[in-house]
C-alpha positions in Angstrom: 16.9 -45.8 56.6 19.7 -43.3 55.8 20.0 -39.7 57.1 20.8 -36.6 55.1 22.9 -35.4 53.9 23.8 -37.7 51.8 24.5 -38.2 47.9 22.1 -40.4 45.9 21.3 -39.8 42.4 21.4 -41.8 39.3 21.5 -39.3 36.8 20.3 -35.1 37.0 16.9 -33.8 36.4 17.2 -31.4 33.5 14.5 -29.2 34.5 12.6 -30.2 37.5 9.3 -29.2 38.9 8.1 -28.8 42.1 4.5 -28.1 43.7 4.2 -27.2 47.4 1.0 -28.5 49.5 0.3 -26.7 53.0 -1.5 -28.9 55.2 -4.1 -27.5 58.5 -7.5 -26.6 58.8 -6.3 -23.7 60.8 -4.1 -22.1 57.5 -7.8 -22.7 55.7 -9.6 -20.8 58.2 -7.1 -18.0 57.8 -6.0 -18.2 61.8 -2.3 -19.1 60.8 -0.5 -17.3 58.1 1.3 -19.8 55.2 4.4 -18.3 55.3 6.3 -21.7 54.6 5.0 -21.8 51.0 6.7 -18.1 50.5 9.9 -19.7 52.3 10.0 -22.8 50.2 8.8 -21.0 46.8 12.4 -19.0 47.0 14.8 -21.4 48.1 13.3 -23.9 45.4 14.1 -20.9 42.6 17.5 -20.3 44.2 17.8 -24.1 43.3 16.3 -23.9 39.8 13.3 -25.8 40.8 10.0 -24.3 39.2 7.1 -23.6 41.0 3.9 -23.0 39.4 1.3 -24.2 42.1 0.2 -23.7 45.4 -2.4 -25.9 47.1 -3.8 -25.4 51.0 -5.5 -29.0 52.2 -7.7 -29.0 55.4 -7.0 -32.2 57.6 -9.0 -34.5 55.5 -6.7 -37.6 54.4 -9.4 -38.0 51.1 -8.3 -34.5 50.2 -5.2 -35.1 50.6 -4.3 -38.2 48.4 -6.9 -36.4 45.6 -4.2 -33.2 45.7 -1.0 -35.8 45.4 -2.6 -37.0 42.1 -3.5 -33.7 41.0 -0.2 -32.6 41.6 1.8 -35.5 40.7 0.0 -35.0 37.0 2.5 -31.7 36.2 5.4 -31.6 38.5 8.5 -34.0 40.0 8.8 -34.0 43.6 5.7 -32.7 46.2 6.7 -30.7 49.2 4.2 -30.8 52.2 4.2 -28.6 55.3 2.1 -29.9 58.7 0.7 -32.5 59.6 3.4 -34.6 60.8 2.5 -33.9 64.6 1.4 -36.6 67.0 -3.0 -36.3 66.8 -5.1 -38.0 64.8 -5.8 -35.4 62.8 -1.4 -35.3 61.5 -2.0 -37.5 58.5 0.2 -36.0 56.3 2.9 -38.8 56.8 0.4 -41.4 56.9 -1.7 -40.5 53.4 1.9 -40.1 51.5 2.9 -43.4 52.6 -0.9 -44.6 51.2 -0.5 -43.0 48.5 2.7 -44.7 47.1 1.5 -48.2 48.4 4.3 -48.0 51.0 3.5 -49.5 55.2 4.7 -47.8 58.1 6.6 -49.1 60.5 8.7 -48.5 63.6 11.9 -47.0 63.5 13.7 -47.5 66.7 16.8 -45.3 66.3 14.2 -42.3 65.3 12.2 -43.4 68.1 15.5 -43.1 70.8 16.3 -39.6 69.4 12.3 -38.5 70.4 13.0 -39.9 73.3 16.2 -37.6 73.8 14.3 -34.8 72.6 11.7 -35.0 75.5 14.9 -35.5 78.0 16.3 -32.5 76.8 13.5 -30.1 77.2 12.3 -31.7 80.3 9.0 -32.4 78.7 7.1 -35.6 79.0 6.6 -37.3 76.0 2.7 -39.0 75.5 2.4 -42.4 74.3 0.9 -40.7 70.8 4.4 -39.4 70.2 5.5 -42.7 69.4 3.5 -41.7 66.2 6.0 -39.1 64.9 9.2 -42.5 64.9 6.9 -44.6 62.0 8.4 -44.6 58.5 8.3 -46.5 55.1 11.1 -48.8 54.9 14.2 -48.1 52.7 13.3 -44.2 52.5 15.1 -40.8 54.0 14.1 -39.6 57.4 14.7 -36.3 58.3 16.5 -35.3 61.4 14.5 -32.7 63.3 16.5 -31.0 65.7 14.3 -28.5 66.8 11.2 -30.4 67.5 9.4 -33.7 67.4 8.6 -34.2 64.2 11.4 -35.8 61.7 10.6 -35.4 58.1 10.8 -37.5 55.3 11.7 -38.1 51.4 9.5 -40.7 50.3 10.3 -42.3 46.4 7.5 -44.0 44.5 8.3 -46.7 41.7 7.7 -44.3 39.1 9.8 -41.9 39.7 7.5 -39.3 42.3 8.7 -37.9 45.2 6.9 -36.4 47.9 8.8 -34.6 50.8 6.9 -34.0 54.0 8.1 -31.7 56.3 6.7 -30.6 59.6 4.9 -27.2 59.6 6.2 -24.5 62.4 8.6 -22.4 60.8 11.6 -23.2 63.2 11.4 -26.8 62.6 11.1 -26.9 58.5 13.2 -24.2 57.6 16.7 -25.4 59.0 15.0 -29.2 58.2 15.0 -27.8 54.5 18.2 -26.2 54.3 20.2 -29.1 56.4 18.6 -32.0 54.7 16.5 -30.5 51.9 18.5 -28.6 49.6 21.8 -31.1 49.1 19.1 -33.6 48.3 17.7 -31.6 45.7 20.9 -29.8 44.2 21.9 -33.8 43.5 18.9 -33.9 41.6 19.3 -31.1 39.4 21.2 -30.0 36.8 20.6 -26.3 36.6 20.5 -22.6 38.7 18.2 -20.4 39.4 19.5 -17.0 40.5 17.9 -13.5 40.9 19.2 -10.1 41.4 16.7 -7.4 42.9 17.0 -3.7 41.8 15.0 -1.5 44.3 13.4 1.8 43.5 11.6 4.8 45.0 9.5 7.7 43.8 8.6 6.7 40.1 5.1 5.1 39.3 4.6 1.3 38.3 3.4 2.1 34.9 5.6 4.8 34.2 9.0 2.7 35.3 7.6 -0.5 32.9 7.6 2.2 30.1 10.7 3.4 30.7 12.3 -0.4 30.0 8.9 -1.7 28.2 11.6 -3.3 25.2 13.3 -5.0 28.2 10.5 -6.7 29.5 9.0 -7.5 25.8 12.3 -9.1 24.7 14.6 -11.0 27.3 14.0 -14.9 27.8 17.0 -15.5 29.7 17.2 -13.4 32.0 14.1 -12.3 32.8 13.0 -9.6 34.4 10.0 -9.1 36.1 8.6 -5.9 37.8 6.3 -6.0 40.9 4.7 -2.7 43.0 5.0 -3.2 46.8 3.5 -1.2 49.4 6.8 0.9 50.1 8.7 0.7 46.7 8.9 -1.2 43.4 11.2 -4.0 42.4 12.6 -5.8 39.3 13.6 -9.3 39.6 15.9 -10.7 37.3 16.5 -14.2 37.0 18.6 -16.6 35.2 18.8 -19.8 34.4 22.1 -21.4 34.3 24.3 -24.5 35.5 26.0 -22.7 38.1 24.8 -19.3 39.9 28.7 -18.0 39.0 27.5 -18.5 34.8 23.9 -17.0 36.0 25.4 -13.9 37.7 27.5 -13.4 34.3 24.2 -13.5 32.0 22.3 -11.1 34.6 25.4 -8.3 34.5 24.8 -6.8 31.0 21.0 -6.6 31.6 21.5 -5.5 35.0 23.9 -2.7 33.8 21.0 -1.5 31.1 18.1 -1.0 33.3 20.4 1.1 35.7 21.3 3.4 33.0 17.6 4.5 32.6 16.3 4.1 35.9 19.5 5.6 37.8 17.5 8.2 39.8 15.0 6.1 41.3 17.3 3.7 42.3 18.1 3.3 45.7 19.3 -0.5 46.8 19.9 -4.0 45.5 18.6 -7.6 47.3 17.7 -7.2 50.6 18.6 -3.1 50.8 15.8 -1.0 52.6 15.6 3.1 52.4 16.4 3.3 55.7 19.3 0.9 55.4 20.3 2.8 52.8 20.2 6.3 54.5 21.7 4.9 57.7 24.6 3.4 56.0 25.4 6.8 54.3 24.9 8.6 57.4 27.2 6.4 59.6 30.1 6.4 56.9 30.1 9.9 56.3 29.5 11.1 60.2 26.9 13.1 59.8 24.4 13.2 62.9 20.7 13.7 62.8 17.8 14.1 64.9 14.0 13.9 63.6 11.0 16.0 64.8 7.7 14.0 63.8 4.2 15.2 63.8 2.0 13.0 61.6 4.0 9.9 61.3 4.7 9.6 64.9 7.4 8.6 65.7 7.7 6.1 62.3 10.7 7.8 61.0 12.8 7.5 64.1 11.5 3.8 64.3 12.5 2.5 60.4 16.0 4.9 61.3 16.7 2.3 64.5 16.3 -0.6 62.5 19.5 0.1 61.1 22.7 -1.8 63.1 25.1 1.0 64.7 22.8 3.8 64.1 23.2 4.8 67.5 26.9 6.8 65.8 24.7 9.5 64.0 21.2 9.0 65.3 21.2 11.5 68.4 17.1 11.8 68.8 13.9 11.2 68.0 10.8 14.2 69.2 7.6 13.3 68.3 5.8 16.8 68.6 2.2 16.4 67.9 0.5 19.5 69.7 1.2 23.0 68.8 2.2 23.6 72.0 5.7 20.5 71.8 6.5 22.2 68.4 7.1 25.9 70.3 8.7 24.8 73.2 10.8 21.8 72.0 11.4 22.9 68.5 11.3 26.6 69.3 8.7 26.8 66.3 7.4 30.6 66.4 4.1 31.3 67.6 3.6 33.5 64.8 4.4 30.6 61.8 1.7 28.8 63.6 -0.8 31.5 63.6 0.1 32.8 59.7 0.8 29.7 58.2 -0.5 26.9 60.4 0.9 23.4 61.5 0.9 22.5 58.1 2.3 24.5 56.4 6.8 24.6 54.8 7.5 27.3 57.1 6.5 25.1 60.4 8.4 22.4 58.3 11.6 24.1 58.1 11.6 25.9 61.9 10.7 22.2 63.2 13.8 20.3 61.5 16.2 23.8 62.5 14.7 23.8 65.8 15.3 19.9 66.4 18.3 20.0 64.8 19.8 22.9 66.6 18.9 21.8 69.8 19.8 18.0 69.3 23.2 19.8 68.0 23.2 17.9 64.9 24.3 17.8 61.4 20.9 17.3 60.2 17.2 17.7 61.2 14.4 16.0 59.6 10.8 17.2 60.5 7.2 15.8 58.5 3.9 17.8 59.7 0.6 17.2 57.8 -2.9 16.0 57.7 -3.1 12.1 58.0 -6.9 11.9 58.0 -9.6 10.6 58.1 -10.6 14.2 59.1 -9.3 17.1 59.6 -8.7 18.4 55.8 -9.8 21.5 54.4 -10.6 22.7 50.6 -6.9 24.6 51.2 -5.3 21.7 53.0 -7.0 18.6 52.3 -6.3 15.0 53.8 -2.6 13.4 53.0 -1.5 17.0 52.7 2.5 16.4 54.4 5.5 18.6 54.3 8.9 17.0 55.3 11.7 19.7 56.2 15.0 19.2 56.0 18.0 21.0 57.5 21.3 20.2 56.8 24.7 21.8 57.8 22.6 25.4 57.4 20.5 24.3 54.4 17.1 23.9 54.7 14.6 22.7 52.2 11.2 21.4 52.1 9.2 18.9 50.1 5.2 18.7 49.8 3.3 15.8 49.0 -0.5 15.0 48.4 -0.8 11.3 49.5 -4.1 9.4 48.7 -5.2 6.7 50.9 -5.8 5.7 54.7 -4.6 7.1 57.7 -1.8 4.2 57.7 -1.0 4.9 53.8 -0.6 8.8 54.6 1.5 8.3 57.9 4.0 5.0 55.8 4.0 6.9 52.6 5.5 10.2 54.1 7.7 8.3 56.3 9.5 6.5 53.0 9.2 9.9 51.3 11.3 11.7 54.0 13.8 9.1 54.1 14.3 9.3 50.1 14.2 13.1 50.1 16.8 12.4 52.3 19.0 10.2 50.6 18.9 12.0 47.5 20.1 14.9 49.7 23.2 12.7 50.9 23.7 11.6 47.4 24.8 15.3 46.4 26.5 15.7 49.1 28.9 12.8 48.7 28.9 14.1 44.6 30.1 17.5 46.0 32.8 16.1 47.6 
């Protein structure tokens, strides 16, 4: 048996397809989240390696070989996760070896290096670990290096290929990235490649309008639009021989959508809102501190995700009572009384009051009605207003969020940090 990476093949795929089999009674059940099919369904696109099913298999080795035929009727290669652990009930292995007419037997060598592993960790290995070293002569194991389980690529005579992999997430991701993808880019002749464009503050239906001849007439690239909880992105994704030629054939489309959709537009890839914000604060050197009411403490928390932060981000004040916003914020008695927590003038004294005494560029406040109770006819639930002040600016925004209590708190905590970006943005056009 040979280790990867290696190169093997006889000739390139032209347009290869893959399915991806999750194996555990447990991801049935719901008590483990499958997030190995999400991982393996991108890097197999990255490779140009269609995807176009799923399947979830208890720990039933009948089931098992009944999904390798099903799936082995419209795709190339099968890629399992689980199952390769040292129980009875890890079959995975054992039912793709049955499945291609192949025997398992000992591998020494893979043995020795279980045997290492154990020494390493100071564990004792069990006698059923001897288990995880059996193979099918004359194909690929896969080196695990973070666990127990090696994988393997297993080759039937007509042409099938099942990989098995092992299922936690630290051992089959850099298994499949190590030993995985230089297999399969030898095996394939084309490239995937996609280019994100994020956006903020326009609806899903009215953003597919605003391209709806894009999306009816492009093949190569597509582009496809999808609504997330926090935003809305459009994938597009070429198909090419190389990702340098796919990159080229995504530019002119790319260059098209931007033009219409320019405002809404905030990031590309893997760009968040707050990455976004943080990166414009920190390069222009503009400090802030936020003053939260109904989100908590969320807006200071997505700020501090960002990496150096710490150069503009001076403080966070969550001031939930009436009382915090007088004496912290130095909110008048009197807005409270006239106007009420909620209301744009509390708004605007809470992000001048936090800001003034943070001594900061800018102060960001949100104050509103999260729910479920609480609302009024006036000033119903997912009523918010975010202030903003800003070098002796202030403005306010108001927003009327439907939903939960967690929708109402998230939502305003994304609005504020696009309200201010779009703020930065003229800023930076000023200058």
């Amino acid at each position: 048996m040979d280790y990867l990476p290696f190169v093997l093949v006889e000739g390139k795929i032209n347009s290869m397809k893959a399915e991806i089999i999750a194996v555990g009674t447990e991801l049935l059940l719901g008590d483990i989240l499958n997030t190995n099919a999400q991982f393996l369904s991108k890097q197999l696109a990255m490779l140009g390696i269609e995807v176009y099913h799923q399947t979830v298999i208890g720990d039933n080795g009948e089931r098992l070989l009944e999904a390798f035929d099903e799936a082995f009727k419209r795709c190339d290669v099968v890629i399992t996760s689980g199952g390769l652990g040292p129980t009875k009930d890890d079959i995975t292995k054992e039912m793709a070896s049955k499945y291609f007419g192949k025997e398992l037997t000992l591998n020494e060598e893979e043995l020795k290096n279980i045997e290492q592993y154990f020494n390493k960790t100071g564990k004792k290995m069990t006698e059923n670990n001897r288990k995880q070293a059996y193979f099918p002569k004359n194909d690929i194991i896969l080196k695990n290096n973070n666990g127990t389980a090696p994988g393997a690529i297993m080759k039937g005579e007509n042409g099938g290929i099942i990989i098995v992999l092992p299922g936690p997430p630290k051992e089959l991701i850099p298994m499949f990235k190590e030993s995985v993808v230089p297999y399969l880019k030898n095996t394939t002749d084309s490239t995937l490649y996609s280019k994100i464009i994020r956006l903020f503050g326009i609806g899903e239906s009215t953003m597919e309008d605003e391209i709806k001849d894009i999306l009816e007439s492009q093949t190569n690239p597509t582009v496809a639009p999808y609504a997330k909880e926090s935003d809305l992105i459009l994938r597009i994704t070429s198909k090419a021989k190389d990702e340098k030629e796919a990159k080229k054939l995504i530019e002119p489309l790319e260059k098209q959508i931007t033009q219409r959709l320019a405002k809404y537009i905030y990031g590309t890839n893997e760009d968040t809102l707050e990455s976004v914000v943080g990166e414009k604060l920190i390069k222009e050197n503009l400090t802030i501190a936020s003053a939260e009411s109904c989100t908590g403490g969320m807006l200071s928390s997505k700020l501090v995700n960002v990496p150096s932060i710490s150069k503009v981000f001076i403080e966070g004040a969550v001031t939930y009572s009436n009382q915090s916003k007088m004496g912290r914020l130095s909110v008048k008695k009197e807005t409270l009384e006239k106007y009420g927590a909620v209301s744009k003038e509390t708004a605007i004294e809470m992000a001048e009051g936090i800001a003034k005494s943070a001594r900061t560029d800018i102060g960001i406040s949100t104050t509103g009605i999260a729910g479920p109770e609480g609302g009024t006819s006036e000033k119903p639930v997912g009523l918010v207003y975010i202030g903003l002040y800003i070098k002796g600016n202030t403005l306010v925004k108001e927003l009327n969020i439907k939903g939960s209590r967690e929708r109402v708190r998230t939502r305003a905590t994304m609005e504020a940090l696009n309200f201010l970006r779009l703020e930065l943005n003229k800023i930076q056009v000023a200058k």
